[in-house]
C-alpha positions as CSV (number, residue, x, y, z in Angstrom):
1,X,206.8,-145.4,-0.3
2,X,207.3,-141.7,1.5
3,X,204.8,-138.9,1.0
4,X,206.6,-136.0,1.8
5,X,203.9,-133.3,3.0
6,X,204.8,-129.6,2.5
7,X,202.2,-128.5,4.4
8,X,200.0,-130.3,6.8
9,X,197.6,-128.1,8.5
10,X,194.0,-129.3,7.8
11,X,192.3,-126.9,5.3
12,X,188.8,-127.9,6.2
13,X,187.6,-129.3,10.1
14,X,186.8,-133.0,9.5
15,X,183.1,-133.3,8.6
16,X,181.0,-135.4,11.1
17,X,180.5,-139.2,11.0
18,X,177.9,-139.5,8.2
19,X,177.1,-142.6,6.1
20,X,177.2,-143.4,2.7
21,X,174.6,-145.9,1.2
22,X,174.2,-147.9,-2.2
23,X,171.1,-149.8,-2.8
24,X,172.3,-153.5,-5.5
25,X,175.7,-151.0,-5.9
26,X,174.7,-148.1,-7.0
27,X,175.2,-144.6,-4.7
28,X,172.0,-142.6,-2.9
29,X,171.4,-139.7,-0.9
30,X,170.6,-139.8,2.4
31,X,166.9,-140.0,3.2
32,X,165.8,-140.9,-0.4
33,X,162.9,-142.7,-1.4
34,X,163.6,-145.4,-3.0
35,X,160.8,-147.0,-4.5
36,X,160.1,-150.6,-4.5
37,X,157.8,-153.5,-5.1
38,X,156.1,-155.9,-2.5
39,X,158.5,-159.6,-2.6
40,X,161.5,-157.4,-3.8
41,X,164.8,-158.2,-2.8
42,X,167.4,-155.4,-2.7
43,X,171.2,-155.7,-1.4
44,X,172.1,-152.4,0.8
45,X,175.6,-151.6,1.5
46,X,177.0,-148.8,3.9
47,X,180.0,-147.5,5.2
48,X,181.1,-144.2,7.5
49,X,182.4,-141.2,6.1
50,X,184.1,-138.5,7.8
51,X,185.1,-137.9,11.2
52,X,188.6,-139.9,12.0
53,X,188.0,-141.4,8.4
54,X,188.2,-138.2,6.9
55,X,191.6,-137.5,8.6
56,X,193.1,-140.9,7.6
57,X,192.2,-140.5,4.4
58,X,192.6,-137.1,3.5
59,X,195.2,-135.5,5.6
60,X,196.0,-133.1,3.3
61,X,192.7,-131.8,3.7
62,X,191.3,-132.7,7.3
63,X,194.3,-133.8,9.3
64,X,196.0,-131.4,12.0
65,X,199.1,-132.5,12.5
66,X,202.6,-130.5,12.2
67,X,203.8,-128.5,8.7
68,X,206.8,-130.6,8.8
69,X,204.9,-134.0,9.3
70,X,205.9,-136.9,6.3
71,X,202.8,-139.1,5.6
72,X,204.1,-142.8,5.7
73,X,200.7,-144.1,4.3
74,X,197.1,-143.3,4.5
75,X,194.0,-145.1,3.5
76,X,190.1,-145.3,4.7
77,X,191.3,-147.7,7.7
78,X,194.7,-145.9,8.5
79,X,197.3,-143.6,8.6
80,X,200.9,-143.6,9.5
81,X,203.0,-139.9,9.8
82,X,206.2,-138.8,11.1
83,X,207.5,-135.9,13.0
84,X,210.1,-134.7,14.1
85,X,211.3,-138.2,13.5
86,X,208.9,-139.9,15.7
87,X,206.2,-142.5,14.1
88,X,202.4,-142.3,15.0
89,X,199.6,-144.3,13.9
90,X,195.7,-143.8,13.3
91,X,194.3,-147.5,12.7
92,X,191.0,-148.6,12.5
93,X,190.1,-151.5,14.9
94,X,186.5,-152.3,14.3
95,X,183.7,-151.4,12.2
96,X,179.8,-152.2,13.2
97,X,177.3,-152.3,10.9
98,X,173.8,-152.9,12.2
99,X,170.4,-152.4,10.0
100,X,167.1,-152.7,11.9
101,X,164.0,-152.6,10.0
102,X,160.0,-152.8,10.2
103,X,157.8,-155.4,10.0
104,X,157.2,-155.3,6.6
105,X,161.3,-156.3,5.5
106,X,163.4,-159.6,6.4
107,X,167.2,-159.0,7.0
108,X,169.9,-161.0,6.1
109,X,173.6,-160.2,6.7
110,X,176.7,-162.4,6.8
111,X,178.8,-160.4,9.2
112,X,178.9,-157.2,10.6
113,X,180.8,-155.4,8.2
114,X,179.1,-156.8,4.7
115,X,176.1,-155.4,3.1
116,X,172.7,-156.4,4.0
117,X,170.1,-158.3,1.9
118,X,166.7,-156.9,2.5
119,X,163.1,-159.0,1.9
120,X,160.3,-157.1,1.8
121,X,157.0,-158.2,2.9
122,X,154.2,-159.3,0.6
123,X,151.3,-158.3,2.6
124,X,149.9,-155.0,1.3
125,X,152.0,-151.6,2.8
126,X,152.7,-148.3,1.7
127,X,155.6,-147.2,3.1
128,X,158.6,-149.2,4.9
129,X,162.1,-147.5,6.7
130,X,165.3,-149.5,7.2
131,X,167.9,-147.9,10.0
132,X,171.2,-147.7,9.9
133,X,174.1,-147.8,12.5
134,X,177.4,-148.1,12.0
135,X,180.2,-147.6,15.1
136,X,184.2,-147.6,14.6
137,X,186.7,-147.7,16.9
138,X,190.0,-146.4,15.9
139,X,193.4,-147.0,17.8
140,X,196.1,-144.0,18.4
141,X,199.4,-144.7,18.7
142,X,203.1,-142.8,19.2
143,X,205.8,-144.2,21.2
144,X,204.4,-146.0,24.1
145,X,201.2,-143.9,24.1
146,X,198.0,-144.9,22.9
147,X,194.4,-143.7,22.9
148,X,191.1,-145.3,21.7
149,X,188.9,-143.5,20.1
150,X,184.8,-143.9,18.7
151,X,182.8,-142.7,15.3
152,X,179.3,-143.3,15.9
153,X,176.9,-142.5,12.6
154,X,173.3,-143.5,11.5
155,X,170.7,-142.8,9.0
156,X,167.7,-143.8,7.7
157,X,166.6,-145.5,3.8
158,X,162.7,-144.8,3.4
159,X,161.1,-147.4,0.9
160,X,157.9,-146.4,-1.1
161,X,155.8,-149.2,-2.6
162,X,155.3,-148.5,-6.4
163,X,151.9,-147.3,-7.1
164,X,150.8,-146.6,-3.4
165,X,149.7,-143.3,-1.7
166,X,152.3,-140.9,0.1
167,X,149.8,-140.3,2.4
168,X,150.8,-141.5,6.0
169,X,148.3,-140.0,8.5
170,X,144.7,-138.4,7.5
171,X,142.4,-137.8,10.0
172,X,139.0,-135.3,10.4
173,X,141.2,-132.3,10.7
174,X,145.0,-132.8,9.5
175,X,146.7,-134.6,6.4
176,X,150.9,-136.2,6.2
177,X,152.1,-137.0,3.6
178,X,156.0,-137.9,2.5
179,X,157.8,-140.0,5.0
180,X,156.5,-141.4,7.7
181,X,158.2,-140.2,11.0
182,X,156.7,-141.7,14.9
183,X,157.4,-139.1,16.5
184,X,155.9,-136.6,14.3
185,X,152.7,-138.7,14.3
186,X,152.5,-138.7,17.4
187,X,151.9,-135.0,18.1
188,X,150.0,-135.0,15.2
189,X,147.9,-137.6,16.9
190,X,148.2,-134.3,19.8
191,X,146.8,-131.9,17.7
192,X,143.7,-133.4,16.1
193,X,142.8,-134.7,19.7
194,X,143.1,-130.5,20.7
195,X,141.0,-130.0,17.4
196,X,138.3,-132.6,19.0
197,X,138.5,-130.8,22.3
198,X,137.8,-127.3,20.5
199,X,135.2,-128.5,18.3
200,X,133.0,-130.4,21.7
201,X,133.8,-127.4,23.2
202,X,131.9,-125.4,20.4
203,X,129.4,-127.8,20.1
204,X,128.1,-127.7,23.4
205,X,128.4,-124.0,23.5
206,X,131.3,-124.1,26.0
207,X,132.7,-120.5,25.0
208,X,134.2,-120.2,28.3
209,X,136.5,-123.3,27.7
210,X,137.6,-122.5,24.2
211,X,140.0,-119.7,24.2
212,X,141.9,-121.9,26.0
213,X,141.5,-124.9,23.8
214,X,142.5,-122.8,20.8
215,X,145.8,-122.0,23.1
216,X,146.7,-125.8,23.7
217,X,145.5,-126.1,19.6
218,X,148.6,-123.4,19.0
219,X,150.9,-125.5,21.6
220,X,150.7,-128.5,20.1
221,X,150.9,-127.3,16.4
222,X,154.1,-125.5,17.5
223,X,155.5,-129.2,18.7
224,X,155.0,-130.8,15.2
225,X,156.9,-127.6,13.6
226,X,159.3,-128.3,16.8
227,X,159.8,-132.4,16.6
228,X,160.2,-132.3,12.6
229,X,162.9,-129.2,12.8
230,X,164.6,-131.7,15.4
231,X,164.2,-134.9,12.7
232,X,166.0,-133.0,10.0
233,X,169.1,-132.0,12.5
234,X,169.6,-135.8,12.7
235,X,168.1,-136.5,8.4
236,X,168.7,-133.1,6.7
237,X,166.3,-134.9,3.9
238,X,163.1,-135.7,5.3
239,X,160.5,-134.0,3.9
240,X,157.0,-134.4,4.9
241,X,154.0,-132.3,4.1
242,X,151.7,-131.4,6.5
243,X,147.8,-130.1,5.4
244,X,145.4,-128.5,8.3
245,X,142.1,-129.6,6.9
246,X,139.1,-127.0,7.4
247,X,138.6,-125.8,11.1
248,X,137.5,-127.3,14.3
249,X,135.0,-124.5,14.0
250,X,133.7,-125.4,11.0
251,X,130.9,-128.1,12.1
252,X,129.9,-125.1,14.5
253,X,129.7,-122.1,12.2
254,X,128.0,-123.8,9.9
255,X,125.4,-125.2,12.4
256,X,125.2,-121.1,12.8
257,X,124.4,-120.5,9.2
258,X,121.6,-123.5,9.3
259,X,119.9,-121.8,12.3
260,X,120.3,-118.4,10.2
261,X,118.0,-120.3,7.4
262,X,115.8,-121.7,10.4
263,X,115.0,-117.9,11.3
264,X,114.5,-116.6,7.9
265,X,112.1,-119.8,7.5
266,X,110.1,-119.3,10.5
267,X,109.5,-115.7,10.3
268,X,106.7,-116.6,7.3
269,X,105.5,-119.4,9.8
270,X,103.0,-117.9,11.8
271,X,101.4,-116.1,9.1
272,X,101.3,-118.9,7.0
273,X,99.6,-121.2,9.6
274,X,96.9,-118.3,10.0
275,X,96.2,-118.5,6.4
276,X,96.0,-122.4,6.4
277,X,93.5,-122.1,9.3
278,X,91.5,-119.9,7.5
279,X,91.4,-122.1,4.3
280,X,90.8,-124.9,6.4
281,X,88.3,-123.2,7.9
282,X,86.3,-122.7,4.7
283,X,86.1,-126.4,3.7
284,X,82.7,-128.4,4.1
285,X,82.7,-130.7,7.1
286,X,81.8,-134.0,4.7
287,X,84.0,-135.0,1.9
288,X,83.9,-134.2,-1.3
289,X,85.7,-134.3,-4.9
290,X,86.6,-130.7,-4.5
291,X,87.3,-130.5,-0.9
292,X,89.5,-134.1,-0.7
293,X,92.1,-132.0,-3.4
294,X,91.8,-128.7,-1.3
295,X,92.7,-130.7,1.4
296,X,95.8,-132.0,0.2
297,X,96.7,-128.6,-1.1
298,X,96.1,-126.5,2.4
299,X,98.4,-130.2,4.0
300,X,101.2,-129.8,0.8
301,X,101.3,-125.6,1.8
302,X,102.9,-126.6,5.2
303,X,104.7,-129.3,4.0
304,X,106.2,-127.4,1.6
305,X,107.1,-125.1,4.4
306,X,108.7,-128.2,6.6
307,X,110.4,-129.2,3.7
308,X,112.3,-126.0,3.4
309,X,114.0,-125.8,6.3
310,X,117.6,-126.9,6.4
311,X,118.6,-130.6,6.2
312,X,119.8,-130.7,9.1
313,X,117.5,-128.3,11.2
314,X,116.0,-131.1,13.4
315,X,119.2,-132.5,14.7
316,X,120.2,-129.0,15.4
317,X,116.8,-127.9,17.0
318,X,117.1,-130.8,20.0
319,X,120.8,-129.5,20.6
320,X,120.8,-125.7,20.3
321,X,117.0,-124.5,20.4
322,X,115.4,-127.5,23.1
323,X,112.8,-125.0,23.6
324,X,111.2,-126.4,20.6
325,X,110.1,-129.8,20.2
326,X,110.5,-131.5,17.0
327,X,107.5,-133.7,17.1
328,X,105.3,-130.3,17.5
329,X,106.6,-128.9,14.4
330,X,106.6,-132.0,12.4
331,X,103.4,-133.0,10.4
332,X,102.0,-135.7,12.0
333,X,102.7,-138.9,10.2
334,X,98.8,-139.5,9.1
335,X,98.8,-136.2,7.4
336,X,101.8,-136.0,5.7
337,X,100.4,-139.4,4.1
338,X,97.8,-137.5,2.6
339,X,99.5,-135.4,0.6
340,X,101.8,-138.1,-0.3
341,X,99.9,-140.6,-1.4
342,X,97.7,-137.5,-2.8
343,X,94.4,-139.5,-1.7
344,X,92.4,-138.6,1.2
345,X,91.2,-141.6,3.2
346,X,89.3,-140.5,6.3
347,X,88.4,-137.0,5.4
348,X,86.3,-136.4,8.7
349,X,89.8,-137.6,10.8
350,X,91.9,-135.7,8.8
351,X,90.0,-132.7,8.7
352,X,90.1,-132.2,12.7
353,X,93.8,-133.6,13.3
354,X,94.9,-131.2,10.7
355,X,93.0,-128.4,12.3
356,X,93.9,-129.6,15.8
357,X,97.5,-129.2,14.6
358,X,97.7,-125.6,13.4
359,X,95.9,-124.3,16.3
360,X,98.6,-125.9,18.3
361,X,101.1,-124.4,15.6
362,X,99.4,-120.8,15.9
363,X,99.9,-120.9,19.5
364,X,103.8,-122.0,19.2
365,X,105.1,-120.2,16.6
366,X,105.5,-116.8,18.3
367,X,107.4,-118.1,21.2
368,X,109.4,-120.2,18.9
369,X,111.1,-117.9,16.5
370,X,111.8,-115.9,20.1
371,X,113.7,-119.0,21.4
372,X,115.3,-118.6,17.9
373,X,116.4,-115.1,17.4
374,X,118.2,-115.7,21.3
375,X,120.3,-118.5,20.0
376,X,121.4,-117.1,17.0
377,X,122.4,-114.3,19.1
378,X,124.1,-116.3,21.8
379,X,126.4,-118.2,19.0
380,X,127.3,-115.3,17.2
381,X,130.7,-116.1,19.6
382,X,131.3,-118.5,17.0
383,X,131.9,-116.0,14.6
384,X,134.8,-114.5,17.1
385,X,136.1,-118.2,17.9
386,X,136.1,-119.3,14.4
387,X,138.0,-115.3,12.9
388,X,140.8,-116.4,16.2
389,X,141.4,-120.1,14.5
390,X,141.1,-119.1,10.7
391,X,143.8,-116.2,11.0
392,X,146.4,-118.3,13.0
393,X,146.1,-121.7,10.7
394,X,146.4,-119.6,7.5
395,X,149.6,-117.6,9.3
396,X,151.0,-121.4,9.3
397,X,154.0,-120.8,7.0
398,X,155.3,-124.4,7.1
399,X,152.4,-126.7,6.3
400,X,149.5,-125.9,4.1
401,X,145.6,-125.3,5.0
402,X,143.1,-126.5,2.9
403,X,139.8,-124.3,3.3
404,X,136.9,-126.8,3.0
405,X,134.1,-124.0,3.2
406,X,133.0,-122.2,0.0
């Protein structure tokens, strides 16, 4: 049979080599997640679309060749045209199809142009990705001439275990979620390494170094946008979502408000250890019912003083305020029993370690809320560090920040 094409000049430029997949024979998109269960078997079939395929097959819309050209047949695998009353032939000569997979599927395929049978794993997973290649080689011929030509074409099938998190990568600072992607993870892997590097930086009061950490921070945050732009040129359908949690700053600048409660809590120290001395002071140097109880009030008064000071205020004191020393400030473990156990056992002992311990606190405490107020001062950079990281993260239009303060 003759076709007899009136016109011939492609309408459209052929579309490049893309492939088109079914999963057990029925069509899917491109990068879809297809969601399966660990043990499942599934049969995956593919085939190229487009490119020299396009012009066999379509000629009246991608082939261009001559108005007056007759199509002598055309098909997926071929066409045959004349002009001017000379013959030439597309033919396809070979089709390739290879599927590489992860560890956590088995392949199976009879040749290299059926449909692979795909095993997956039934060790626990969350996520699994199946590539696929496929080459052609088509054959042009007219006359004595002939030319080889090559359609090259791949995409990926992401797999989803029913019932599992999305979540791929979670660390201190960032969050991924969708479809896994190696070479996104591994600059995420970069940035939360330049978030450690800010935050040590912070921590050790390194202000000098941390502009340019927060520089490097940007850098590398600019690659992920970069490397998944550059995955959707080659999978216009992966999607993953990327969450910035908190700031490196945050472990810092709240350290700052901690020593801000430290201050406002030893600013009523030294008057209070006065007061203690003097009630102390007043008590009869042998024991008895009355004085044992005012005892363990005039002890509780400073506990409850001790007590009030952040949770965290004497791992903070050793690193920012060293100045002060944690076993001066500290009730001494033999007094705090007292008002613990709310019995006094050695009254005399007690008596003098107790008052042996606020004349060594009346002498401190000036000189240590002066070592305070100059470190509050000296991180209030933090404040400026902390404003520089919070305003670029939130300007972050293609991922999402979750704020973990209140």
């Amino acid at each position: 049979m003759v076709f007899i094409a009136g016109v011939c000049i492609a309408i459209q430029p052929q579309r490049k080599p893309f492939i088109q997949l079914t999963v057990n024979g029925n069509p899917i998109k491109n990068g879809e997640v297809f969601t399966i269960t660990p043990g499942q078997k599934i049969i995956v079939g593919a085939e190229i679309s487009g490119g020299r395929r396009d012009f066999c097959n379509f000629p009246d819309t991608y082939a261009d060749i001559a108005e007056s050209a007759q199509i002598l047949s055309r098909g997926k695998d071929g066409l045959t045209y004349s002009v001017n009353g000379k013959n030439a032939e597309w033919k396809l000569l070979n089709e390739n199809i290879e599927f590489t997979g992860d560890n956590f599927m088995t392949i199976k395929s009879e040749s290299k142009t059926s449909p692979a049978e795909i095993t997956f794993s039934k060790t626990p997973f969350s996520q699994s990705v199946l590539k696929i290649s496929i080459v052609t080689s088509w054959q042009f011929r007219q006359d004595d001439q002939t030319s080889l030509e090559e359609n090259k074409a791949e995409t990926m099938l992401y797999f989803k275990v029913a019932g599992t998190s999305d979540v791929w990568f979670s660390t201190h600072d960032l969050r991924a979620s969708g479809i896994k992607n190696d070479r996104v993870q591994e600059k995420l892997v970069a940035v939360q390494s330049a978030c450690d590097t800010i935050e040590n930086y912070l921590n050790k009061v390194s202000f000098s170094k941390v502009q340019q950490a927060i520089r490097n921070f940007q850098e590398a945050v600019n690659e992920v946008k970069t490397t998944i732009d550059e995955v959707k040129v080659n999978n216009p359908t992966y999607q993953t979502k990327i969450v910035f949690v908190g700031l490196p700053s945050d472990n810092t600048f709240n350290i700052l408000g901690s020593i801000s409660q430290i201050k406002t809590n030893w600013e009523t120290l030294e008057t209070l250890v006065l007061n203690l001395k003097q009630q102390l002071a007043a008590l009869p140097a042998k024991p008895t019912k009355e004085s044992d109880a005012e005892l363990i009030k005039i002890i509780s008064s400073y506990l409850d003083w001790q007590n009030k000071l952040p949770a965290n205020a004497f791992q903070i004191i050793p690193q920012y305020i060293s100045e002060l020393k944690t076993n001066d400030i500290q009730m001494p473990v033999n007094i705090q029993s007292v008002a613990d156990a709310k019995k006094v056992t050695d009254y005399e002992q007690i008596l003098s370690d107790f008052s042996a311990f606020l004349d060594k606190r009346t002498e401190q405490a000036p000189n240590e809320i002066q070592h305070i107020n100059s470190t509050q001062t000296r991180l209030q950079a933090v404040r400026l560090f902390d404003g520089m990281l919070r305003s670029y993260v939130s300007s972050i239009t293609w991922a999402e920040w979750q704020n973990t303060r209140q």
